[in-house]
ZAVEX-959833 format. One record per residue (C-alpha): x, y, z; residue in one letter. Coordinates in steps of 0.2 Angstrom, whole numbers, plus 2048, in hexadecimal, padded with zeros to 3 digits. Each point is the difference from the previous one (the first is absolute). Layout:
<atoms>
XYZA/...
</atoms>
This chain:
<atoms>
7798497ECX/80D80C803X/8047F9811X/8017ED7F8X/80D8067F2X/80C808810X/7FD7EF807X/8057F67EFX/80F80D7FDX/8087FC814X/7FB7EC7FEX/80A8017F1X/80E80A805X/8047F3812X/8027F37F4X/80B8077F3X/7F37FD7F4X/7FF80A7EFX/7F580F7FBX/7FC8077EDX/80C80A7F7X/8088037EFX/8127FE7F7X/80F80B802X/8127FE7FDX/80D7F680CX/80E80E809X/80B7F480BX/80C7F1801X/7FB7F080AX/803802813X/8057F17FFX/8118027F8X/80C80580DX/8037F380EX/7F780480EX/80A7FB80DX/80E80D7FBX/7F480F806X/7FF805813X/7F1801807X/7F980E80EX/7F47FF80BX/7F280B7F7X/8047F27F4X/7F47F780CX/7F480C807X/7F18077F9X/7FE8127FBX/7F680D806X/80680A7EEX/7F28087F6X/8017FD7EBX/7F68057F2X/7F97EF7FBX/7F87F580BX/80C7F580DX/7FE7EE804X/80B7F980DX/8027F1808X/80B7F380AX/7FD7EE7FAX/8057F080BX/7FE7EC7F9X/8037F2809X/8017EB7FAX/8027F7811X/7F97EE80AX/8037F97EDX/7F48057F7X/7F480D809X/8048167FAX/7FD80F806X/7FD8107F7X/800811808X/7FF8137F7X/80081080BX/7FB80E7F4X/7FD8137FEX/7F48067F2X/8028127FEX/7F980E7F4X/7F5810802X/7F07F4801X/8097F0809X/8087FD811X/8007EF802X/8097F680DX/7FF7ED803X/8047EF800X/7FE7F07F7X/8047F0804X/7FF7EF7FAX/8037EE809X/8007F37F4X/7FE7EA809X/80C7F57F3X/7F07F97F9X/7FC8127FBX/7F280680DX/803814803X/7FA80B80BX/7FF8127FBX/80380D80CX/7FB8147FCX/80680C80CX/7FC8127FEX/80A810809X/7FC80E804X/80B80E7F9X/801808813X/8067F0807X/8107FD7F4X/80F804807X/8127FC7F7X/813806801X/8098077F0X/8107FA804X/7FE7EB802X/7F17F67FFX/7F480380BX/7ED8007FDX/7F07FE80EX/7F1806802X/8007FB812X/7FA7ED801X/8087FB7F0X/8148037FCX/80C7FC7F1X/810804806X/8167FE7FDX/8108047FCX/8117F67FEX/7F87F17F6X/7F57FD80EX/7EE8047FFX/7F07FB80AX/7EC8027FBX/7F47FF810X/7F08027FDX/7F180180CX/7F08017F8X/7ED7F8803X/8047EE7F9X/80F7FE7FAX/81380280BX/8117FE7FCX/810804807X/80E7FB7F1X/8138037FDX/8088017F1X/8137FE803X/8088037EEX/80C7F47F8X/80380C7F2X/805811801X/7F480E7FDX/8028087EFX/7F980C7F3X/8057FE7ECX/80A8107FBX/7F980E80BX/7EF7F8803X/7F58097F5X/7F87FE7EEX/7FB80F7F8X/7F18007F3X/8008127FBX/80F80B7F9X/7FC80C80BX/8017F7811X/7F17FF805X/7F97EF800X/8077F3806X/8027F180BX/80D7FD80EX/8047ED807X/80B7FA80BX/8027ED806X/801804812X/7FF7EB803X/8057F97F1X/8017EF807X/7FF7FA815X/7FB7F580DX/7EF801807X/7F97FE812X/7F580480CX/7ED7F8801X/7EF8077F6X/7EF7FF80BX/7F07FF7F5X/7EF7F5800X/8057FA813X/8107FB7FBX/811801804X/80D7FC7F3X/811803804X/80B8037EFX/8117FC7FBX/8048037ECX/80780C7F5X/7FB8117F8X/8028117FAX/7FD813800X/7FC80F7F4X/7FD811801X/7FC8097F4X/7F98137FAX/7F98027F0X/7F98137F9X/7F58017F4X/7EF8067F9X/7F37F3804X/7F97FE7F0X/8137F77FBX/8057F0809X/8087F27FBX/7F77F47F5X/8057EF803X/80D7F780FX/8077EE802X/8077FD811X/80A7EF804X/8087FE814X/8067EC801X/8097FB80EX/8097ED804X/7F87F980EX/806805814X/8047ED802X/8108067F3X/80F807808X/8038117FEX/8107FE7F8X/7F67F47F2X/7F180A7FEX/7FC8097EEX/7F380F7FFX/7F880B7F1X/7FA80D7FEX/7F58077EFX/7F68117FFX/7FB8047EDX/7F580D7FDX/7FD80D7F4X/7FE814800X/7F08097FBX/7FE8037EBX/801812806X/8127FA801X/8037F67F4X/7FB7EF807X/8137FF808X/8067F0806X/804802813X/8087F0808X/80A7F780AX/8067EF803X/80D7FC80EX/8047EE806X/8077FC812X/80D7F3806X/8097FA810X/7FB811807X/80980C7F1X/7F68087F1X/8087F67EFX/7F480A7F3X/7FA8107FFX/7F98057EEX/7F38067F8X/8067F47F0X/7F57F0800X/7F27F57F4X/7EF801808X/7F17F37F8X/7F27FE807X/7F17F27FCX/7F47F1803X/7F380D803X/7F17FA807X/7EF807804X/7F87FA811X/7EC7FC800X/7FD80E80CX/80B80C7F5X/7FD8087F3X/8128057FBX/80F7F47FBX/814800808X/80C7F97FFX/8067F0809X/8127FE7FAX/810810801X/80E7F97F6X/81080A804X/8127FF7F7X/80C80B805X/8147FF7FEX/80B810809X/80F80080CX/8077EE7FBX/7EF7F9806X/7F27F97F3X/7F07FC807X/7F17F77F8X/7F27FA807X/7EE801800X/7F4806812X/7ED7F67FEX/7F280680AX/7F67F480CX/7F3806807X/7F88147FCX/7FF805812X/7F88137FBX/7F78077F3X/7FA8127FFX/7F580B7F4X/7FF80F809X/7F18067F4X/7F67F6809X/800809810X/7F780D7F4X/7ED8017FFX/7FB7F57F0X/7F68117FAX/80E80B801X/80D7F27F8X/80180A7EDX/7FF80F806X/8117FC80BX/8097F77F1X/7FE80F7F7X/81080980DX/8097EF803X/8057EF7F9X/7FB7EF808X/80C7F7809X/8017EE805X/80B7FB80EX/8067F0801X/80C7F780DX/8047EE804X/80E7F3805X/80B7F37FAX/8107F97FCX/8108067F7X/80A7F37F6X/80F8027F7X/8148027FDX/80D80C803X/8107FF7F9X/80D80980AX/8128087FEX/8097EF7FFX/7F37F87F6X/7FA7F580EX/7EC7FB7FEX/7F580380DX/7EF7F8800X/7F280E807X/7F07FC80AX/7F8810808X/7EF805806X/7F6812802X/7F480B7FAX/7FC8067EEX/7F68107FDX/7F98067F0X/7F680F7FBX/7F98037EEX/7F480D7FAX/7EE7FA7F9X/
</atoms>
């Protein structure tokens, strides 16, 4: 059993998913309050770390992709590490327009990892997420599945204040982010399944490194990338960007999030300041847990009001990572962690923004919706 709960704890943990824990009080401002753009960015900024802390560390590097009008690609590199877990692997997801995915699990081996501390540079030999100066390529080799991509940033990296969102007075736990591709151009050609798609779209990047024990991660995330369409011109093209999420109870159920909105190439909003609704929850046949269809978002910053409302399409992957867990053994794991349902689909963004000089512009965006809530 013991080997199954050390399982459930590292499934969890790649997917950002919550475990058990209980209240505590809140220490620390939103890191979402100073403009990030303002802050200068080094190169460890990028890299991973081969630093040792007290509470377990999860660090990862996070690429996305909308492109061919409709198809996405989803990719995390990730480091699981404590005195019982040294986890290195991939995931990936390819999503077809009409919501087909294909799943791909890549595990490394510890030994194989190689990575710079100075830029962005991570391989285990076969398989390489690298960059620096805005530019940034992922090749991967593996059984069934290639790709060679580029991700040529439109904005500037950045970090909000000096990165990092401390949880405890003392220091010790915390999470670090920094938007290394906040918003590019994708190319470059994905192989899987016998096929070669060559891509052309638009993206973006994270990494982050988040301390803490592994009995306290965040309970519940909404995350919303839209994009216009590649048939718009650059110079016309809108994008946004939402990540909502809350802190453990241990800390206080902190809200942590973002909301940044992208136009003729330049970052118009930054804030952490915005109305978030979700609803028209729905419950498929083959799932036994409800989510919500419809994000309804109203923010108004920086001269610019936006208000719109992003309705999911088609649920493209759904995961209940209990049930990788033997039926037997099921109670006795729920007595260490929570139950999790991952949900993550596409659609379409429609709505206004307002800017500067009052003028009304129209908004019709596509992308990926993902939403996590604790059962």
């Amino acid at each position: 059993m013991y080997r199954y709960l050390i399982l459930m704890i590292t499934l969890f943990l790649s997917l950002g998913i919550p475990l058990k824990g209980n209240p505590a009080p809140n220490h620390s401002p939103s890191f979402m309050e100073e403009r990030a753009e303002d802050n200068s960015l080094k190169g460890e900024d990028f890299a991973f770390t081969d630093r040792e802390f007290e509470y377990a560390k999860r660090e990862s590097i996070y690429f996305m992709s909308r492109f061919n009008d409709g198809w996405l690609f989803i990719t995390t590199l990730f480091h699981i590490e404590n005195n019982l877990l040294n986890k290195w692997a991939i995931y990936t997801l390819i999503v077809e327009p009409d919501g087909t995915s294909h799943w791909v699990d890549h595990k490394i081996k510890p030994s194989d990892v190689k990575f710079e501390k100075d830029h962005l540079f991570i391989s285990d030999g076969a398989n390489t997420i690298k960059g620096r100066g805005g530019f940034y390529s992922i090749e991967y080799r593996m059984r069934d599945f290639s790709c060679n991509l580029n991700f040529k940033n439109i904005l500037a990296p950045w970090k909000a204040g000096d990165g990092t969102e401390y949880l405890d007075k003392e220091g010790k736990i915390f999470e670090k982010r920094v938007v290394v591709s906040p918003w590019s151009e994708v190319s470059g050609y994905i192989k899987f399944n016998n096929r070669v798609l060559p891509v052309k779209g638009q993206g973006f990047g994270e990494k982050s490194l988040i301390v803490n024990p592994l009995t306290k991660i965040q309970p519940y995330m909404h995350s919303l990338k839209v994009f216009s369409s590649e048939d718009i011109p650059l110079d016309q093209r809108w994008y946004i960007n939402l990540l909502d999420y809350f802190s453990h109870p241990e800390y206080d159920s902190k809200h942590l999030g973002r909301l940044f909105i992208g136009h003729k190439g330049q970052l118009v909003l930054n804030t952490s300041e915005y109305r978030l609704e979700v609803s028209d929850f729905i419950k498929d046949d083959n799932i036994p847990y409800e989510y919500p269809r419809s994000v309804s978002l109203f923010v108004s910053g920086e001269g610019y009001i936006l208000e719109g409302e992003f309705k999911s399409e088609v649920l493209f992957n759904f995961t209940d990572v209990l049930k990788k867990i033997p039926f037997l053994l099921r109670p006795i794991v729920l007595l260490f962690v929570d139950r999790p349902i991952y949900f993550r689909s596409i659609g379409e963004f429609r709505g206004r923004i307002i800017g500067p000089d009052s003028e009304i512009t129209p908004l019709l965006l596509s992308g990926s919706y993902e939403y996590v809530v604790v059962k």
